[in-house]
C-alpha positions as CSV (number, residue, x, y, z in Angstrom):
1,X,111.8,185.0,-22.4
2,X,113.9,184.1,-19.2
3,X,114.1,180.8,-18.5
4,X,111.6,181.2,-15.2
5,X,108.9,182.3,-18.1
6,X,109.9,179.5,-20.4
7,X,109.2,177.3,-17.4
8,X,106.1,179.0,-16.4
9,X,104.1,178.7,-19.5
10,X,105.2,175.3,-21.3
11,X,103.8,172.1,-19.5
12,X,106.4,169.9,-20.5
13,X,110.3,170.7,-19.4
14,X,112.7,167.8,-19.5
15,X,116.3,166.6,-20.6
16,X,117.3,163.7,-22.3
17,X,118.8,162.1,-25.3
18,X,118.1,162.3,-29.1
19,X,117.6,158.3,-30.6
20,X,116.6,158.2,-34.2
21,X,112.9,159.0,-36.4
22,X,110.3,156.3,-35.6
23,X,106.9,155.6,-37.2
24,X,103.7,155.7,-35.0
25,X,99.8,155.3,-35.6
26,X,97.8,157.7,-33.1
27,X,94.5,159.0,-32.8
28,X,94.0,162.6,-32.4
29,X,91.0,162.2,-30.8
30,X,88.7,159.6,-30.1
31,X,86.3,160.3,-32.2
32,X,88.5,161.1,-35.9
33,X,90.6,158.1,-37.3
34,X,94.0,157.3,-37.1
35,X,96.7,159.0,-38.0
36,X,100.5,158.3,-39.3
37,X,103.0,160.3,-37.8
38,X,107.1,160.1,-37.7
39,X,108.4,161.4,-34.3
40,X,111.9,161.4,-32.4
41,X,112.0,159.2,-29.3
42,X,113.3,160.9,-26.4
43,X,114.8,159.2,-23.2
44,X,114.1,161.2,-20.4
45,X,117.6,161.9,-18.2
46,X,116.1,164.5,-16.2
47,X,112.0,166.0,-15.9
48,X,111.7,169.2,-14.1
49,X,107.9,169.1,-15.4
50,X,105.1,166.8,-17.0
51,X,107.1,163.7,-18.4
52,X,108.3,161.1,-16.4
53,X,112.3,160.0,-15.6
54,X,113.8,157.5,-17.5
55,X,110.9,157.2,-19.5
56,X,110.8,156.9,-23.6
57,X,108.6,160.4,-25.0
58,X,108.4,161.3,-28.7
59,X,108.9,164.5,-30.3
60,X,105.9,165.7,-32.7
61,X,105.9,167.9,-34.9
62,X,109.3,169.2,-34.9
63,X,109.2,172.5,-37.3
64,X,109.1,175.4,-35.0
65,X,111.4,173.9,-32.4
66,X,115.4,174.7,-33.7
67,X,117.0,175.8,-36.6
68,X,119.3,172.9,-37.1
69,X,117.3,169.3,-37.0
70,X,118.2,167.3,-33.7
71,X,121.0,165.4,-33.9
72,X,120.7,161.6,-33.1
73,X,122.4,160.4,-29.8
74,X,123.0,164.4,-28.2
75,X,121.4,165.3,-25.2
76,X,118.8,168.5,-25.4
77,X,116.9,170.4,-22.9
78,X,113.2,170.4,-24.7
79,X,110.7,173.0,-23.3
80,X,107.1,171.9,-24.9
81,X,103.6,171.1,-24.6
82,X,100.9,168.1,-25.2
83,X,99.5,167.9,-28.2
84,X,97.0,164.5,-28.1
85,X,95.3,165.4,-25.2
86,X,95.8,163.4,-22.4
87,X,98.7,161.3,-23.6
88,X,101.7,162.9,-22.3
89,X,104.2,160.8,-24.1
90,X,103.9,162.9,-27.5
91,X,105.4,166.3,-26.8
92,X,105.1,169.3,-29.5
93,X,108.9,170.7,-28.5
94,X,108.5,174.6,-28.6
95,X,112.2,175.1,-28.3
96,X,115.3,172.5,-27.8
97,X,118.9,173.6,-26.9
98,X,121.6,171.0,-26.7
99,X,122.6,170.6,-23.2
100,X,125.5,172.0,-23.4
101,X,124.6,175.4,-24.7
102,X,121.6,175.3,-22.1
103,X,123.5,176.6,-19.0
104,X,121.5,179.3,-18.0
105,X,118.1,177.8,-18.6
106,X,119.6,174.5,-16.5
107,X,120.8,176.8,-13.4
108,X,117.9,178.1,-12.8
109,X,115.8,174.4,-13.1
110,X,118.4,172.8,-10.8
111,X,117.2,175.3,-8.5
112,X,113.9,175.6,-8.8
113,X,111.6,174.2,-6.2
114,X,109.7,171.5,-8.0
115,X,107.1,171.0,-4.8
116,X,106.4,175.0,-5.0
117,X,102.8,175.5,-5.4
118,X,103.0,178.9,-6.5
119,X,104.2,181.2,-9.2
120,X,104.5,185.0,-10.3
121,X,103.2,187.2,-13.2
122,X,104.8,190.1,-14.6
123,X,104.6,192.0,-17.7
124,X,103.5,195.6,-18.9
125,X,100.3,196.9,-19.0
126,X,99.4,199.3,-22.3
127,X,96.5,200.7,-24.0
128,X,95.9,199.3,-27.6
129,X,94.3,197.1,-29.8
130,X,94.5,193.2,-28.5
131,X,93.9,191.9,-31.8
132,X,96.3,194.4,-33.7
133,X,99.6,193.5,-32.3
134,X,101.3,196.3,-34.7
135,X,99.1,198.8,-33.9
136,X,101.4,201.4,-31.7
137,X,100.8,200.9,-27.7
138,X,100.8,203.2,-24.9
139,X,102.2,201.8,-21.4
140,X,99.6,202.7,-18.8
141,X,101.0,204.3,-15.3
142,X,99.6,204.1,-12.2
143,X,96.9,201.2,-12.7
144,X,95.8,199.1,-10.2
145,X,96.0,195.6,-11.3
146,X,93.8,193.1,-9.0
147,X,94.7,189.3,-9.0
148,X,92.0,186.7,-8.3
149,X,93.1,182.8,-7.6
150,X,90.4,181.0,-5.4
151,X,90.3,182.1,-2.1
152,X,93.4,184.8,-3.1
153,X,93.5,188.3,-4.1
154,X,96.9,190.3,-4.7
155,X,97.2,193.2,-6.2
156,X,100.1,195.7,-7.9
157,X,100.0,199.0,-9.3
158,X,102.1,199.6,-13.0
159,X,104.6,201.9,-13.0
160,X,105.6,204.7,-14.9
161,X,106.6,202.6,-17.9
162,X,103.4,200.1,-17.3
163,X,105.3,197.2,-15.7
164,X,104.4,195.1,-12.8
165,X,105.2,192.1,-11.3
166,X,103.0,189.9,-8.4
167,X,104.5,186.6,-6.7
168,X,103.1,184.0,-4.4
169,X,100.2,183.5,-7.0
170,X,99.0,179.7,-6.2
171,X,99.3,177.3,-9.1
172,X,96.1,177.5,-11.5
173,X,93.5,179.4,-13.3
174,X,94.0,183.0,-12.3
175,X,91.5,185.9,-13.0
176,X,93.3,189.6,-14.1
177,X,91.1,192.8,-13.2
178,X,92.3,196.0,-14.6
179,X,90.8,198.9,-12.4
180,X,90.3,201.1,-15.3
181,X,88.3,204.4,-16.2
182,X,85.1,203.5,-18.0
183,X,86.0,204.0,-21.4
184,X,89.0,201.4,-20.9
185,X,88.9,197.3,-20.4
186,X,90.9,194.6,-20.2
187,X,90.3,191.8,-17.8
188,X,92.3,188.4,-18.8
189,X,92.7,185.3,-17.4
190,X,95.6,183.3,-17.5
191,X,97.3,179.8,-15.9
192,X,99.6,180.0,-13.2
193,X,102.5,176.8,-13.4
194,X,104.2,176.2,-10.1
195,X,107.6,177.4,-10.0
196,X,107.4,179.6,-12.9
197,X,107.3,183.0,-13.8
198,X,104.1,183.6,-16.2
199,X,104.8,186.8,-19.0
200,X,101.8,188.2,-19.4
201,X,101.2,191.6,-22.3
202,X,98.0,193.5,-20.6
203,X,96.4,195.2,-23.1
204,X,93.3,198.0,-22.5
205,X,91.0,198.9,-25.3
206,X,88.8,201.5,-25.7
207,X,85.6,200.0,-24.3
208,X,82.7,201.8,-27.1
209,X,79.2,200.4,-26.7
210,X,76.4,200.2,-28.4
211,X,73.7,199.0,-27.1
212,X,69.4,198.7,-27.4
213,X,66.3,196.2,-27.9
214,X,65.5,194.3,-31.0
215,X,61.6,194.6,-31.6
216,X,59.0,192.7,-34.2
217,X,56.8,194.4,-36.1
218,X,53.8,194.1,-33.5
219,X,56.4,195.3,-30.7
220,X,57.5,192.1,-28.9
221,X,60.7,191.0,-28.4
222,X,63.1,189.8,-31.1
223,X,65.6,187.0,-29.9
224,X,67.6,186.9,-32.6
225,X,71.7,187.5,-33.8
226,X,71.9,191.6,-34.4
227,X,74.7,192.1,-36.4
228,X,77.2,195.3,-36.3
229,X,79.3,196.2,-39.5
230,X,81.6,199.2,-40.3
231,X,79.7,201.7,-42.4
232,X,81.8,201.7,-44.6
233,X,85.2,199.8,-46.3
234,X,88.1,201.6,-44.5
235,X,86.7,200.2,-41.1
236,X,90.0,200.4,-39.5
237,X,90.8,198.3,-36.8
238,X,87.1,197.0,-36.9
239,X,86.8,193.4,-38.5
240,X,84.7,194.3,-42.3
241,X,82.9,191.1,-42.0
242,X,81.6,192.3,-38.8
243,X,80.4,191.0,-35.4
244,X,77.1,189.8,-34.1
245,X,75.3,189.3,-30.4
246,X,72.4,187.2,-29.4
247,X,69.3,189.4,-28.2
248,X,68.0,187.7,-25.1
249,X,64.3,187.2,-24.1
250,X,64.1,190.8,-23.8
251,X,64.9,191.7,-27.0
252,X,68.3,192.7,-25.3
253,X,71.7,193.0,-26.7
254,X,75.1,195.1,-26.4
255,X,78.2,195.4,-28.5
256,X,81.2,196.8,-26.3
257,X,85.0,196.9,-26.8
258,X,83.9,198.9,-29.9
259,X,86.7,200.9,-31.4
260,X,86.1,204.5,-32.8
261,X,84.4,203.9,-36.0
262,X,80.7,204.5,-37.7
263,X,78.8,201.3,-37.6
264,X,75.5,200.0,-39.3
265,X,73.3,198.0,-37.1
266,X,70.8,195.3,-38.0
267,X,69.3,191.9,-38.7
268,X,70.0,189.9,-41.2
269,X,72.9,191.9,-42.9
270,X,75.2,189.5,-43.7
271,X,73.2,186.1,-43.6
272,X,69.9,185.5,-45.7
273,X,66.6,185.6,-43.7
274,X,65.6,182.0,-42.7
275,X,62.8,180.2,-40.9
276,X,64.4,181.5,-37.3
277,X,64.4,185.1,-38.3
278,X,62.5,185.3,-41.4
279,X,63.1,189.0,-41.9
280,X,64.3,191.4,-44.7
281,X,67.7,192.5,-44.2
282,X,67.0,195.2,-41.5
283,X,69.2,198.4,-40.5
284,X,69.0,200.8,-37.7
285,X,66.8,202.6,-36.9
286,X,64.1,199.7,-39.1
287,X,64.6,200.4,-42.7
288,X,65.5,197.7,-45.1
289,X,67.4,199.8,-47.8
290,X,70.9,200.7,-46.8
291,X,70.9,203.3,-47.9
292,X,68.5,204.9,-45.7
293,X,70.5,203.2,-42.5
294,X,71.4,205.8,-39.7
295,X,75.4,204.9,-38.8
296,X,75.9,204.5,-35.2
297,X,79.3,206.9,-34.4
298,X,81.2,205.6,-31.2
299,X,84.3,207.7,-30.1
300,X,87.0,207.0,-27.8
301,X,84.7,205.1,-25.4
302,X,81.2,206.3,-26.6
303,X,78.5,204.8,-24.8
304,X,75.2,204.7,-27.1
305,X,72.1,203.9,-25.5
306,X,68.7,203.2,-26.4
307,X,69.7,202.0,-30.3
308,X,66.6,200.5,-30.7
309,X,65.7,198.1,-34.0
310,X,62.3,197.8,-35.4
311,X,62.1,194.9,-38.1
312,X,59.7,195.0,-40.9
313,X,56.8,192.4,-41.6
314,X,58.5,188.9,-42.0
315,X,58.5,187.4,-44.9
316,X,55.7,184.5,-46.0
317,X,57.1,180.9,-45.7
318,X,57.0,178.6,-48.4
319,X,57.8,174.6,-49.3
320,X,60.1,174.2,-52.5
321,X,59.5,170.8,-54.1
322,X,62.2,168.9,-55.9
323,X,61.5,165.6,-58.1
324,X,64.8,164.2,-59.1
325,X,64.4,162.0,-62.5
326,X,66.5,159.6,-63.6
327,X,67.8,157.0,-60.2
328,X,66.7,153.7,-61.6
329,X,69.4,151.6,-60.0
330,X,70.8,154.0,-57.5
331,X,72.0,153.1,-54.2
332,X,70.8,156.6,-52.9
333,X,70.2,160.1,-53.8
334,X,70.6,163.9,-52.0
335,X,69.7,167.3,-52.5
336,X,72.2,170.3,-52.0
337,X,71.2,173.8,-51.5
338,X,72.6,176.8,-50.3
339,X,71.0,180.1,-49.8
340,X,71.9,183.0,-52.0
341,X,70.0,185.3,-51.0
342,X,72.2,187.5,-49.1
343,X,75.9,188.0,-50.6
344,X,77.9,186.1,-49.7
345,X,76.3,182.6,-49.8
346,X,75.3,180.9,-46.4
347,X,75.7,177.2,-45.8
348,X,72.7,175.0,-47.0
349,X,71.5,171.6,-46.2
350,X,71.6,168.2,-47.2
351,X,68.5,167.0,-48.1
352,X,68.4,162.7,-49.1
353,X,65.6,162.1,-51.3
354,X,63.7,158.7,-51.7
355,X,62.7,158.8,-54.9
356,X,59.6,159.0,-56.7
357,X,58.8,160.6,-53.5
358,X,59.8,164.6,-53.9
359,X,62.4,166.6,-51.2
360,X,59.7,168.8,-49.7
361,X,62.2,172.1,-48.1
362,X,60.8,174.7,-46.0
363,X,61.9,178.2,-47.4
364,X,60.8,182.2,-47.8
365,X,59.1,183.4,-50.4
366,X,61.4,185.5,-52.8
367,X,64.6,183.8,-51.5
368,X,67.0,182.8,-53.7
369,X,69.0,178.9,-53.6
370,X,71.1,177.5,-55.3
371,X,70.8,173.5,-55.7
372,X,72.7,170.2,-57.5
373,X,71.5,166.7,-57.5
374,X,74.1,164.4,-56.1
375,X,73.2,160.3,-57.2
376,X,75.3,157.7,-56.1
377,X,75.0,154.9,-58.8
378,X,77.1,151.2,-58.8
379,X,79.4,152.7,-61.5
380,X,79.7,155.7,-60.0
381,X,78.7,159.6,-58.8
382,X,76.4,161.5,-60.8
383,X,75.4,165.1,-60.6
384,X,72.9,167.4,-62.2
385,X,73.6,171.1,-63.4
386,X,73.6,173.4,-60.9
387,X,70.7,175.3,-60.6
388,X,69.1,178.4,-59.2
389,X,65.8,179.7,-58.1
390,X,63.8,182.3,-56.4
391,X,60.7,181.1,-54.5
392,X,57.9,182.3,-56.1
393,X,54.3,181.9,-54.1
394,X,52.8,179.0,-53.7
395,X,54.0,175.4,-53.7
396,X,56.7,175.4,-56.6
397,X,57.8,172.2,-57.5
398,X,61.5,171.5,-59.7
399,X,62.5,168.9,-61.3
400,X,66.2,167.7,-61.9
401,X,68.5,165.2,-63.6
402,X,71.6,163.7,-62.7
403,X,73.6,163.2,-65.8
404,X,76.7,164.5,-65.2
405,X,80.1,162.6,-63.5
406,X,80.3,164.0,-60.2
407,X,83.1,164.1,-57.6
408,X,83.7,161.4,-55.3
409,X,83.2,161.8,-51.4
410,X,83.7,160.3,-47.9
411,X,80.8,161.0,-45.5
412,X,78.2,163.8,-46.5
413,X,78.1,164.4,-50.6
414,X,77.3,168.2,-50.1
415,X,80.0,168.9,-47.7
416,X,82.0,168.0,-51.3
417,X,80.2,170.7,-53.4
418,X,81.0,174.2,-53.5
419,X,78.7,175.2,-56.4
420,X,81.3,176.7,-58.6
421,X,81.0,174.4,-61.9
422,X,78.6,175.6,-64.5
């Protein structure tokens, strides 16, 4: 990066001298506790952006920022950001270079206009995968690029090797339109620092779409998550665990920036059926056994229409008792359960229990759970054997024992738990 790009994008550009490692207590937010941290102090000779002259600011974390560790009592020129919100004496330095090997990066700030209100962008514009960095790129030629800032709109067309360059943006949140065929997007948006020159990598995917109506049994509208999956295990660029959309009043939804691929569409596919959407796992075009699923194929830009989901009956609710035995002399007393129905196991719930009165849960007939006792006695944490059952109908009721040391906890017991001790 040129030094106009290094002081474009970091919030935080300043010179000053080195002291020695210092001990601090800060909070990272004001809701989490404390923390301990060991930072460099920093006396500011010179701020071309975000800290104050002559002021004291301390370095935190320092990993990423040199090779060599700072050396007590040398000047540096620090480029970096803020990383506890809106204190802006605790800078995360993002690259330091002693002052005296900094003459390029300090020509340019001693001439930059620090009263500017504007900036540039410039980069190349390629088609690709944005979330595949490795995958090869193609520079795009000819492509009319549109910049949006408030009440400003600027625009630049790539050239043959997919560069461009616009100036005079104003400082701020600025909106990138990419005037692309239909089978191509890539709108961005990006933060414009006065003074500085913004790099910015515009990348256009292949913009494949599936998209239909999500309908119940009796032919209403399903609002619901649909979920999308490769068909099968070498899904390419396509993420395996898969991607999901909210259906909208309508029974509405649409998948895009698809790459080529054969997908499965459905309900329920990777998540067990609960209480919101208490139906089977369901695939296109309504069938619940995959192997009967029809594979949606999207090409370079395929636009499918009109994939339309049907979803079987929905599956009977149920309670699931639990009497827990055994808390004479507790000071209180939860129930843990996760769902197992669906590989691979969805969060549960934390259920505190008041005994001799039972946990009374809301579940689906024929789902599966998997449960553990947690007791919190004066001597300390007890825990039952992990146990697991499938609803059966009715009004099953299960009783359990806590007899077994269990691990300690801060806050919720469950969070704790991860069900893998038998």
């Amino acid at each position: 990066m040129t030094p106009c790009e290094r002081f474009g994008t970091e919030p935080a550009v300043f010179v000053g001298e080195v002291g020695g490692p210092t001990r601090h207590r800060m909070k990272p937010a004001p809701d989490l506790p404390s923390i301990e941290i060991t930072a460099l102090a920093v006396t500011v000779e010179r701020s071309f952006r975000g800290v104050v002259a002559k002021a004291v600011v301390y370095l935190y974390p320092l990993d990423a920022a040199m090779a060599a560790a700072p050396v007590a009592g040398r000047r540096y020129l620090v480029y970096g950001s803020f990383n506890f919100g809106e204190l802006k004496d605790v800078v995360m330095p993002v690259l330091m270079k002693p002052a005296e090997e900094a003459a390029d990066d300090l020509a340019f700030l001693e001439f930059a206009d620090p009263t500017s209100k504007s900036g540039s962008i410039s980069g190349v514009l390629v088609q690709g995968n944005l979330s595949n960095a490795g995958q090869k790129r193609q520079p795009l030629s000819g492509v009319t690029i549109r910049f949006r800032s408030r009440d400003t709109i600027v625009e630049a067309v790539s050239d043959d090797k997919g560069r461009y360059s616009v100036f005079d943006l104003p400082e701020g949140p600025v909106r990138i339109e990419l005037l692309l065929p239909d089978h191509l997007v890539g709108n961005r948006n990006v933060e414009i620092r006065a003074g500085g020159c913004t790099p910015q990598v515009l990348v256009a995917e292949l913009n494949g779409r599936i998209r239909g109506r999500v309908l119940r049994p009796d032919a209403s509208p399903m609002t619901w998550l649909v979920t999308l999956l490769p068909a099968n295990s070498s899904g390419g660029s396509f993420d395996p665990s898969g991607r999901s959309v909210r259906a909208d009043q309508n029974g509405d939804y649409e998948f895009s920036v698809l790459p080529p691929g054969e997908y499965l569409v459905g309900v329920n596919l990777n998540r067990p059926p609960d209480n919101g959407a208490p139906f089977p796992a369901t695939y296109y075009p309504g069938t619940v056994r995959r192997q009967e699923a029809v594979p949606v194929v999207v090409g370079e830009g395929t636009v499918h229409e009109g994939i339309d989901l049907t979803l079987s009956d929905p599956i009977r609710p149920g309670k699931l008792e639990i009497r827990i035995q055994d808390v004479v002399g507790s000071s209180s007393s939860v129930v843990c359960l996760q769902d197992i129905t669906t590989p691979p196991s969805a969060p549960g719930g934390t259920y505190p229990a008041a005994p001799p009165t039972p946990v009374v849960i809301d579940v689906l007939e024929g789902s599966r759970y998997r449960l553990i006792v947690h007791v919190e006695h004066p001597n300390g944490h007890l825990e039952s054997d992990i146990v697991e059952v499938t609803v059966a109908p009715g009004h099953p009721t299960l009783t359990m024992s806590a007899t077994l040391r269990g691990r300690a906890h801060s806050g919720d017991p469950c969070s704790t738990v991860w069900f893998n001790r038998r």
